[in-house]
N, C-alpha and C positions, 0 to 999 in steps of 0.2 A: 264362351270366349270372354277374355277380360275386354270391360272398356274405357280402362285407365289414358288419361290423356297424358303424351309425354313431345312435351318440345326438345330437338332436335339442333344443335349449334356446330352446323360444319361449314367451314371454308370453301369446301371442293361443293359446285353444283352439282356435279354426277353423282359425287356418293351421298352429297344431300336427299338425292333423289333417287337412290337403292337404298337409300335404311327406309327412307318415308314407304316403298312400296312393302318392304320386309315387317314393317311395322302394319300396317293394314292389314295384312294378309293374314297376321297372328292375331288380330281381332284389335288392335288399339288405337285410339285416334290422335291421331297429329296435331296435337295444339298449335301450333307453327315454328318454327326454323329461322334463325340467323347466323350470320357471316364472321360477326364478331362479338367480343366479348360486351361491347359496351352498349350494341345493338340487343341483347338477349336482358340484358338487365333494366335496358328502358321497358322494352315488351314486358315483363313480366311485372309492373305494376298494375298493369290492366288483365292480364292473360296469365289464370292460374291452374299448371299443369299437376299432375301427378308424380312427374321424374321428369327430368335431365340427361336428356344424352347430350355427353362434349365431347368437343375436339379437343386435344392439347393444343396444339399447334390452331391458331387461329390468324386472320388477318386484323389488322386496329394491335393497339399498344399493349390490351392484357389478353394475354395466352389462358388459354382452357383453365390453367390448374390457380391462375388469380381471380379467373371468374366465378369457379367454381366456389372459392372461398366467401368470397363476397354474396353467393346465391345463399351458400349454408347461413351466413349472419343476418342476412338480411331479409328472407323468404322461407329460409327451414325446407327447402325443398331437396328431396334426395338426389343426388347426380352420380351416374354414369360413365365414366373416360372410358372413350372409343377411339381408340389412337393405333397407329403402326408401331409407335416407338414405347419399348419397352427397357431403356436404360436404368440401371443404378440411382442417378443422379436423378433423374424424370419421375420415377416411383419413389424416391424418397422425396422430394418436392409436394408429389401429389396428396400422399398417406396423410400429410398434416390436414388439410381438408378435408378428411375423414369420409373418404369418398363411400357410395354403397356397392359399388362395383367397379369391374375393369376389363372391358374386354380389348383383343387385338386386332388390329383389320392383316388381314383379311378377315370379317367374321364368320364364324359359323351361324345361321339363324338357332339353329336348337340353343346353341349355346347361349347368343344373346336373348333367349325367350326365357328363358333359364335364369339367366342373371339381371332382367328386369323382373321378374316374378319372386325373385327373393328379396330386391331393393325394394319394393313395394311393400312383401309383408311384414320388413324390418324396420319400416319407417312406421306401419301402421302400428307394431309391436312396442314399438319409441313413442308416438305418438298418445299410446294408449297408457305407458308409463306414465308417461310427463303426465297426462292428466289427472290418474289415479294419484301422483302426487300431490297436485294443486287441488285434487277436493279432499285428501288427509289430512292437507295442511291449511283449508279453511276451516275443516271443522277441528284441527287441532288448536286454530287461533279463536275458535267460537267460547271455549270453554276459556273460564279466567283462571284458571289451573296452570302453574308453570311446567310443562311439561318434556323430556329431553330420550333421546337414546342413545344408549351409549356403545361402543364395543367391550371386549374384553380388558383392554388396554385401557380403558377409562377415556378414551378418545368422543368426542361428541360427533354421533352419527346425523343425527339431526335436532331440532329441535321448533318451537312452539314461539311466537314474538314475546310473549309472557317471562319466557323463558332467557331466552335473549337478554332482553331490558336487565334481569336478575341477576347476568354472569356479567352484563356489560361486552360482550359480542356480537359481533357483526355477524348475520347467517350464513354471508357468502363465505366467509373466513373461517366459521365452525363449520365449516362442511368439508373444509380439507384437513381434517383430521387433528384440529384442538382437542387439547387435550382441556378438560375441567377444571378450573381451579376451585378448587375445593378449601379452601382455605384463606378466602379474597371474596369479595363483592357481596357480602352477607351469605353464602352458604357455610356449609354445617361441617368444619371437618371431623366430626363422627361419621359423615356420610358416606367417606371413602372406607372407615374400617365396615361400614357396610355393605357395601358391593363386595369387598372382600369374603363376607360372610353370606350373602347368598351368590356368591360364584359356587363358594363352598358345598354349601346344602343345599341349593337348587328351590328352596320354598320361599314364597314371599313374605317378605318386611315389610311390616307396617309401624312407624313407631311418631309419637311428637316431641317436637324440638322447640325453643324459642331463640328466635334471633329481636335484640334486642328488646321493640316494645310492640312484636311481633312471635305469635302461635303458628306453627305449622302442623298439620298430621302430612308425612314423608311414607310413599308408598316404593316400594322395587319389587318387579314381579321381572324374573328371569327368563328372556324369548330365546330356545333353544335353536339354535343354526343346524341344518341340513343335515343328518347322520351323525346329530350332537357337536358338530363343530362350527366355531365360529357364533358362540353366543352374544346375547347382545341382552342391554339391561333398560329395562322402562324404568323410566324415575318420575314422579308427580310429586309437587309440592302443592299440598291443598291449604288452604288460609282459613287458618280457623279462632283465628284474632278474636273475633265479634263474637262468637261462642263460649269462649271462653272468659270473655267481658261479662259476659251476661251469665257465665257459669258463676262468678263470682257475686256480682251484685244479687244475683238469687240465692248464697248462701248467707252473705250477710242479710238481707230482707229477711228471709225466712226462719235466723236462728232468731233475729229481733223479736219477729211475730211472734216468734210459738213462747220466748220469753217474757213477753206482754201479757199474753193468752193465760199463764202459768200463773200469772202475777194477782189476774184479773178470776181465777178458778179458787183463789187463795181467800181474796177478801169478801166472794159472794161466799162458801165455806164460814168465814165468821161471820158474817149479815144478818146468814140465814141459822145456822146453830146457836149462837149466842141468845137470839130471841126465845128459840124453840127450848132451850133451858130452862128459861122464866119462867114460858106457859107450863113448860111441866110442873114447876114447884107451885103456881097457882090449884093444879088440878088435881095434886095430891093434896092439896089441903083447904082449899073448897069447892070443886065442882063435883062430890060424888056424883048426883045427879047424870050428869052430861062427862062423864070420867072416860066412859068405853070411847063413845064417839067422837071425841077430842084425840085420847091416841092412837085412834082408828087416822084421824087425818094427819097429824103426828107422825104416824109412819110412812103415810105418804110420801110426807116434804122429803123425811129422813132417807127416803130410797131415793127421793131425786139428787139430793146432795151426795149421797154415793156416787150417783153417776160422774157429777161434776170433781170427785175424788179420782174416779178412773182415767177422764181425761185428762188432769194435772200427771197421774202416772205414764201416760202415752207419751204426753208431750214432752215427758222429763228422758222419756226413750229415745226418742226422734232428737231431742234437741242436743245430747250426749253423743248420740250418733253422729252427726253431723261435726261437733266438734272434733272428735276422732279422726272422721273420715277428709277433713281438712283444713288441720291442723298443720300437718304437716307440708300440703301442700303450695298455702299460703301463711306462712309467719305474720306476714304482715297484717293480715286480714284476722286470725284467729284469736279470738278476745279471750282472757282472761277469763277461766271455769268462774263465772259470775254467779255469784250463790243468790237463788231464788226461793223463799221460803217455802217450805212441804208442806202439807196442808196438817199437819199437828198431827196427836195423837187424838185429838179433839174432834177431830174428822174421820174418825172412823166408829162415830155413831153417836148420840146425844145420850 
């Protein structure tokens, strides 16, 4: 048996005290019972029930269907109108209040066992919403990612504080179906022919943009709706400013270095060959003696300066590549093919 507590706001003693007994007997306990509307709303500061059963019709200045109002704003608690009157005007009054049930007196017990057992698990069903939203939407605000959902209509389903802040909207206000301005508040109007295009193809976008003295990498990955209807589109703007700061100051560092390197592989090449000439023309023409063994270490040096030959060719790879590879992407950054001396023909052997 359930043992949800549920207070009780009826005017009439007697049938105060036939629902209280009908209520026990189905297993639920009686939080307590008042006469009026203004009596139930002081109680329930202190005394917090599961459901609301009301009267329309009360005694005191506000009737069941204003108190009921004021429980929903103020407590979130579920209510039930138990009333005789079942008028036009009375049910339209009530429905605003967004009651979870309605039963008629005379009641049936099954009936009203019935329709407290569904306001309960609808409230629990609501309750468990709300929350799943407020932990999506803390950790949607943990991530510094501007993040949004949209519908098919480019309408903003929800979205992320990050996100917010970006479009310059209010969440309570994009939540009634703003529509994106895509073309205002630093977003990307390329972004809307994007959605366009994976409506289209159904495969995720990934591409980067720059807003002003700001890098973006722009992801859409499309969340298909129920038997493919009613699709909806994830959008994240990731900030990749500081990456790309440091993409560049590493290509200028690096083309400098390896042109240093280049410079520096050049003049050890004349250093060391320029000398190793001499001693050969000394040893052809006096040290028969000590001849073998002198270009025995001669060929030493000469294979090391080879080496230092191959690295000037590396670096002349790597350092070409890099210009190529962006060149184009920064004009401003990409120096002038700066002619760095080749290690001669000199250098390719004494």
């Amino acid at each position: 048996m359930s043992q949800a507590s549920i207070f009780i706001v009826e005017d009439e003693l007697i049938e105060a005290e036939d629902i209280r007994q009908t209520l026990e007997k189905q297993g639920y306990t009686v939080a307590g019972s008042a006469r009026s509307g203004e009596s139930v709303l002081e109680l329930l500061t202190t005394i917090h029930p599961d459901l609301v059963l009301m009267d329309i019709h009360l005694a005191g200045i506000l009737d069941g269907i204003d108190t009921a109002g004021k429980i929903r704003n103020l407590y979130h608690l579920p209510v039930i109108f138990l009333t005789a009157y079942a008028d036009e005007i009375t049910l339209g009054r009530a429905k605003y209040t967004e009651p979870y049930g309605y039963v008629l007196k005379p009641f049936d017990e099954r009936e009203l066992h019935s329709a407290i057992e569904m306001a309960l698990y609808k409230h629990r069903m609501e309750e468990r919403s709300k929350e799943n939203e407020r932990t999506i939407r803390i950790l949607a605000n943990a991530i510094p990612d501007a993040v949004m959902l949209l519908d098919k209509d480019r309408n903003i389903i929800s979205q992320n504080d990050a996100m917010a802040r970006r479009l310059g909207l209010d969440y309570t206000r994009s939540q009634q179906g703003c529509a994106c301005p895509f073309d205002q508040n630093g977003m990307f109007p390329s972004l809307e022919l994007k959605i366009q295009e994976i409506t289209s193809s159904g495969r995720p976008i990934r591409f980067e943009e720059k807003s002003g003295n700001e890098w973006f990498e722009i992801s859409l990955i499309l969340i298909p709706g129920l038997e493919g209807r009613n699709p909806r589109i994830f959008v994240q703007f990731h900030d990749i400013t500081a990456y790309k700061r440091f993409e560049e100051q590493l290509k200028k560092e690096g083309i400098t270095r390896i042109e240093h390197n280049m410079e520096q592989f050049q003049i050890l090449n004349d250093q060391i060959r320029n000398p190793l000439q001499a001693i050969m023309g000394y040893v052809n023409l006096d040290c028969v003696h000590y001849r073998d063994r002198i270009l025995e270490q001669i060929g030493l040096i000469n294979n090391l300066v080879s080496r230092l030959d191959q690295g000037w060719v590396e670096s002349d790879k790597v350092r070409r590549f890099l210009l190529v590879r962006y060149r184009s992407a920064s004009d401003d950054f990409a120096p002038d093919d700066v002619s760095v001396p080749s290690p001669g023909e000199k250098s390719k052997g004494v």
